[in-house]
C-alpha positions in Angstrom: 68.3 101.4 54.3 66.7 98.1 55.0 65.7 97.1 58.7 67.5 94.1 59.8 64.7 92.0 62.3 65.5 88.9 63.9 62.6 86.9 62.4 63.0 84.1 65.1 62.8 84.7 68.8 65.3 81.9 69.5 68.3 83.7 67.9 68.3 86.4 70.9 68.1 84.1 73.4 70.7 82.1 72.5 73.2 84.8 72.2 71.9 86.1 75.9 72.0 82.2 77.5 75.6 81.9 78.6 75.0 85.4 80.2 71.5 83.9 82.1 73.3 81.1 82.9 76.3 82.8 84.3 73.9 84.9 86.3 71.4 81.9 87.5 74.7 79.7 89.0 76.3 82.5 90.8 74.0 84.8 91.7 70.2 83.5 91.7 71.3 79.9 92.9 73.7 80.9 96.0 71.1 83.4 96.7 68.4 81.6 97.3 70.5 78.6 99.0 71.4 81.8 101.6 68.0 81.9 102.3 66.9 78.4 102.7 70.1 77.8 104.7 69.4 80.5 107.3 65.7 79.8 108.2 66.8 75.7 108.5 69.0 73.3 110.3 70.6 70.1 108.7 69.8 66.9 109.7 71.2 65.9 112.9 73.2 63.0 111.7 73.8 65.0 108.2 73.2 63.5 105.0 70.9 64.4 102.4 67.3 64.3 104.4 65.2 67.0 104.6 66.4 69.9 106.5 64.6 71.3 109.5 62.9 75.0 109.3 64.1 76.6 112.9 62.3 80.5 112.1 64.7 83.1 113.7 66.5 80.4 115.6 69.6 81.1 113.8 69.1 84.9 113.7 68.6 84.4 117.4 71.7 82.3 118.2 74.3 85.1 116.1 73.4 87.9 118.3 73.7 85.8 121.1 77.4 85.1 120.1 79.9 87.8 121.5 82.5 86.3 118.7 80.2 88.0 116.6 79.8 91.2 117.9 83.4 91.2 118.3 83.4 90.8 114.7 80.7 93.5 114.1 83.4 96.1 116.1 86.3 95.1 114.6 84.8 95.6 110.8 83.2 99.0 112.0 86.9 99.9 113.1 88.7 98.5 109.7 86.0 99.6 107.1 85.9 103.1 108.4 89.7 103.4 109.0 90.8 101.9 105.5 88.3 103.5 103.4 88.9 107.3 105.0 92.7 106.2 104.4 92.4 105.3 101.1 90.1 108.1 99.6 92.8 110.6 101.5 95.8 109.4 100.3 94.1 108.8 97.0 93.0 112.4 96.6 96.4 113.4 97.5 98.1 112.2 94.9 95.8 112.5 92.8 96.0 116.6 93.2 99.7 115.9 92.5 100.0 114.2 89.6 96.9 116.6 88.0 99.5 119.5 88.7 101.2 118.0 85.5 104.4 118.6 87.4 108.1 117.1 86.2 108.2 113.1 86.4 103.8 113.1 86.7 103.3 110.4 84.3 105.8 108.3 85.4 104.3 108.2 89.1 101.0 108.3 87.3 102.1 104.4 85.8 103.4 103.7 88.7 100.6 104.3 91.4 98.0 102.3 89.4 100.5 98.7 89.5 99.2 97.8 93.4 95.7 97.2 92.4 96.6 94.6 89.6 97.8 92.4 92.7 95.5 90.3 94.0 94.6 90.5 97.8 96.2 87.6 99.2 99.3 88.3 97.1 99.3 91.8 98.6 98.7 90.3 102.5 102.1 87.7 101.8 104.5 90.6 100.7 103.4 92.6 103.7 103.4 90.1 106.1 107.2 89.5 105.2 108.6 93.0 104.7 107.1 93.9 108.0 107.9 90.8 109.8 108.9 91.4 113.3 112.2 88.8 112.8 113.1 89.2 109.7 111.8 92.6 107.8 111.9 95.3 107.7 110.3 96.5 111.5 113.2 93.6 113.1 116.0 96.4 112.5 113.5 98.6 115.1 112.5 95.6 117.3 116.5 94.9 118.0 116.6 98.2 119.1 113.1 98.3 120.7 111.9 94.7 121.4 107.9 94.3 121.0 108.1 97.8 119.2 106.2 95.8 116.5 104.5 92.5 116.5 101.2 91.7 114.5 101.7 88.2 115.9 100.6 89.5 119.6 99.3 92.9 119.9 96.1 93.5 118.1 96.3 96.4 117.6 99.7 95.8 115.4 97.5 93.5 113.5 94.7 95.8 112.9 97.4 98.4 111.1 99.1 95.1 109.1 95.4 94.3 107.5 94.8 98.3 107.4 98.1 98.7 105.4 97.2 96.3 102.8 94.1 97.3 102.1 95.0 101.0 101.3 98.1 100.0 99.5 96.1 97.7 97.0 93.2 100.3 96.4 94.4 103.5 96.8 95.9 103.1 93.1 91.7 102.1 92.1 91.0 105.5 93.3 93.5 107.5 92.0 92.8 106.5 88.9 88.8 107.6 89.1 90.0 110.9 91.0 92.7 111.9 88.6 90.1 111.6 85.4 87.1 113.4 87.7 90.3 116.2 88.2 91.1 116.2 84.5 87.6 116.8 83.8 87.0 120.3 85.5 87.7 123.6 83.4 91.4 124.3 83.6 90.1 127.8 83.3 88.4 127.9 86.8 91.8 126.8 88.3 93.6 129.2 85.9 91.9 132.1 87.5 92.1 131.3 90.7 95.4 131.0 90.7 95.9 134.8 89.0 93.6 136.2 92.1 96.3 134.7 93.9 95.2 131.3 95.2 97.4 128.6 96.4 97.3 124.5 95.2 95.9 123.9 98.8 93.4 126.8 98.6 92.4 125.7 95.0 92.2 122.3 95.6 89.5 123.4 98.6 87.5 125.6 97.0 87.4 125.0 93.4 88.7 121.3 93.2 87.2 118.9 95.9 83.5 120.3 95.5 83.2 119.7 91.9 84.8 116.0 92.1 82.3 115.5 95.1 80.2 113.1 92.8 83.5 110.7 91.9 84.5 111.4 95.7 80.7 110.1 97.0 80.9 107.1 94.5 84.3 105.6 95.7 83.5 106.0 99.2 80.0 103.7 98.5 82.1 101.3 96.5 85.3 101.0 99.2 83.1 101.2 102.3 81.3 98.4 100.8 84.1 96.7 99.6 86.0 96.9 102.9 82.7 94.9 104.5 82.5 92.2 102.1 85.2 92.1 99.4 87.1 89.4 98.6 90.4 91.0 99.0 89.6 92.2 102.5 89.1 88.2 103.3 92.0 87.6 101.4 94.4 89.6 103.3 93.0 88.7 106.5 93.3 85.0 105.9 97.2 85.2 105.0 98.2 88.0 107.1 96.7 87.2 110.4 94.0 84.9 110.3 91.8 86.6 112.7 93.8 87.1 115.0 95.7 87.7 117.7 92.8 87.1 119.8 90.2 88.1 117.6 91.7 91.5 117.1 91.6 91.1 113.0 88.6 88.4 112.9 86.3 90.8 110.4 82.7 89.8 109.6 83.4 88.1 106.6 86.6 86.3 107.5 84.5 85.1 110.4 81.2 84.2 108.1 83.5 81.6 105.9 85.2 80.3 108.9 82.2 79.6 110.7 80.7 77.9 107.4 84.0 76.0 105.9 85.9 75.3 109.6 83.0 75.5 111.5 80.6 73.7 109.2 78.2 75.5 110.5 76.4 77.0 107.4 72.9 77.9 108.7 74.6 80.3 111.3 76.9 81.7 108.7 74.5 82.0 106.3 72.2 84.2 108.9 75.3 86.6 109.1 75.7 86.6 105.5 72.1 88.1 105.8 73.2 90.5 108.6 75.8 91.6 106.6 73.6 92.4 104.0 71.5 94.4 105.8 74.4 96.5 106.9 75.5 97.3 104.1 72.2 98.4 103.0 71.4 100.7 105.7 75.0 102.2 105.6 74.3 103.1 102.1 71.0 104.5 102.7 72.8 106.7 105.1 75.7 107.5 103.1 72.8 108.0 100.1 70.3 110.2 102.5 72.7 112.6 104.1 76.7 112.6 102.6 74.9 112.9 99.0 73.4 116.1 100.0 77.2 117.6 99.9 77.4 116.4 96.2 77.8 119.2 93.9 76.5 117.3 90.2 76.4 120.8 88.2 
């Protein structure tokens, strides 16, 4: 058979252009104005003269700011409660639905639908089912007033935001845990269960080990996604805005309100940065020591 060759090196790089250019206006570009933004200052009467380089001033100025250290505890708090959520509920249902019990594959089609919404989508149905005056939670609150009310106790808030998040992604999960379950040897599950072993002792001993690799990547991917995702912004932004009090105000609800409300984009620009760094050295961690519990063989 004859060896098709490109004979002209333009051909190639035409096909891959749209792809570099893609890549070059919302990666490379963004990144390095992130960079130039947070070592620099505008003008101080704006307009398009030559910004002013200010070192680690900014850097300096954001962990001065107890609004953002504020912001640094409450995405600590919601990234490590909504991902542990998630991967638990995920895993449970998972395990049931791999049980190939009566009715599986209709809950199977039905688990995976949350995920299709988009965050802010998700955040508006919440924040009116669980309304304090009008959804569901107002048939509690005539019986108990306050018993719930995003609106002033932070803490109320931080569940609402929590909520979301695992409803919309638990179904992402489910769907990676259910094939990693699919894929182990129904004949190591078969003979456990003639020694005698239970679904919750098989599940332990035999099925949670050997989907440890599926198990390590989703926690990476929602830990990471709970920092900086788009739906996590999204849900905070039409659920509670930050709020009450700062209770909800995650770091990257407050990076784009500090940049777009604010107009301060050299200080949100050093958190983005920050942010970065974070996440980095929480997956170094999650990379140096949780990977050493991953069974690949």
């Amino acid at each position: 058979m004859k060896r098709v060759v490109f004979k002209s090196r333009w051909v190639p790089l035409l096909a891959a252009l749209p792809q570099l250019l893609l890549i070059f206006l919302f990666f490379y570009w963004p990144a390095v104005s992130v960079m130039n933004w947070a070592f620099t200052l505008e003008p101080a009467f704006g307009g398009a003269g030559e910004r002013l380089f200010v070192g680690w001033e900014n850097f300096t100025s954001v962990f001065a700011d107890d609004q953002y250290w504020n912001s640094v505890r409450v995405s600590l708090t919601f990234a490590f409660s909504a991902s542990f959520l998630t991967l638990g509920i995920a895993l449970v249902l998972a395990l049931a639905v791999d049980r190939q019990l009566k009715g599986s594959k209709l809950f199977r089609f039905f688990y995976i639908w949350p995920y299709a919404l988009a965050g802010p989508a998700v955040g508006t149905a919440f924040l009116f089912i669980l309304s304090p005056e009008r959804g569901l939670m107002a048939v509690v609150n005539a019986a108990h007033p306050d018993f719930w009310n995003p609106a002033k106790y932070g803490g109320h808030a931080m569940i609402l935001i929590v909520a979301c998040f695992v409803w919309k992604w638990v179904g992402y999960c489910f769907i990676f845990m259910l094939a990693g379950l699919q894929s182990i040897p129904r004949s190591l599950t078969e003979a456990a269960a003639m020694d005698g072993s239970g679904p919750l002792r098989r599940a332990i001993d035999i099925q949670i080990p050997l989907l440890s690799p599926t198990l390590f990547l989703l926690l990476v991917l929602i830990m990471t996604e709970s920092f900086v995702g788009k739906d996590t912004y999204g849900i905070v932004d039409r659920t509670t805005e930050g709020g009450p009090n700062n209770a909800t105000n995650v770091m990257v609800f407050n990076i784009v309100s500090k940049a777009f409300y604010g107009l301060d984009y050299s200080g949100a620009a050093a958190q983005s940065l920050i942010v970065i760094g974070l996440i980095m050295i929480f997956t170094f961690v999650q990379f140096r020591f949780v990977e050493r519990r991953v069974h690949y063989r």
